[in-house]
Steps between C-alpha positions, in 0.01 A plus 500: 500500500362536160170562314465150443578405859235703645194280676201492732608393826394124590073535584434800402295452175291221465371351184104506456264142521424455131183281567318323248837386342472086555473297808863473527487844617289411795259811389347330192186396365274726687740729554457543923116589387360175669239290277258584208239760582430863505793588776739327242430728245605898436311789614282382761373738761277275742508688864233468655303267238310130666426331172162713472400475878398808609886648613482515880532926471186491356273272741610706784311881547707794500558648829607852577612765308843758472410862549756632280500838646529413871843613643785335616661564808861424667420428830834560752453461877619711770772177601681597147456842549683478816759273393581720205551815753712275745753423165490847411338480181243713559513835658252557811530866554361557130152389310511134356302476200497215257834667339647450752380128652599415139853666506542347863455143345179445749264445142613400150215712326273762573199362279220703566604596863628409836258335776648505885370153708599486847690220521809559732558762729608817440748731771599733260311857449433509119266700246391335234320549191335195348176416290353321796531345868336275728313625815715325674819605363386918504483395895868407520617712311340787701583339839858484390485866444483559146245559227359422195347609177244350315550559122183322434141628477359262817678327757474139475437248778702162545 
């Protein structure tokens, strides 16, 4: 082989559509722009725009609002919990936090805390420390045997 030799292999580069270059080129003319008009031309920015109708975002009212300081939760039920202990993951005889549901692999992020729901059962006796749980889910986890800690000022109901 020699420095002349050397090549792309067959497909791998592909030239670039030089439009507006004759209509022999199949791309010609109007250049794969359509017809006359504003959309034919450069720099247009239309979103949204109805030829000077009223757009449709502003006949309808605004509904709602976002409270940007509310808090998001990862909720986790007691089913995941449980799964997690059964596949040894997470450690029973010790406190689960959200360190440690995250460490586990039972949540992908803390965010601003961890939520228990009661979906699932739950036979193993665990102490946990989490942000927040459902009335329901404090029951089974106390009827299993085990406890838990609200991190949170107020307990919140489902």
């Amino acid at each position: 082989m020699k420095l002349n030799e050397i090549k792309d292999n067959d497909g791998a580069s592909k030239d670039r559509i030089r439009v507006g270059r004759g209509i022999g080129s199949g791309k010609g003319k109007t250049g794969g722009r359509g017809v006359k008009g504003q959309k034919a031309r450069s720099g247009v920015a239309i979103n949204g725009f109805e030829g000077g109708q009223m757009p449709i975002y502003r006949r309808l009212p605004k509904r709602g609002f976002n409270n940007i300081f509310a808090s998001e939760f990862v909720t986790v039920s007691l089913g995941r919990i449980q799964a997690a202990v059964d596949a040894g993951k997470l450690d029973a005889s010790v406190s689960i936090d959200a360190a440690a549901l995250k460490a586990a692999g039972v949540i992908r992020r803390v965010k601003d805390g961890v939520r228990v729901l009661a979906d699932g059962e739950l036979k193993a006796k665990v102490s946990l420390e989490v942000i927040g749980a459902s009335k329901a889910a404090v029951e089974k986890i106390e009827k299993a045997g085990g406890s838990i800690k609200l991190l949170g000022a107020t307990e919140s109901a489902e």
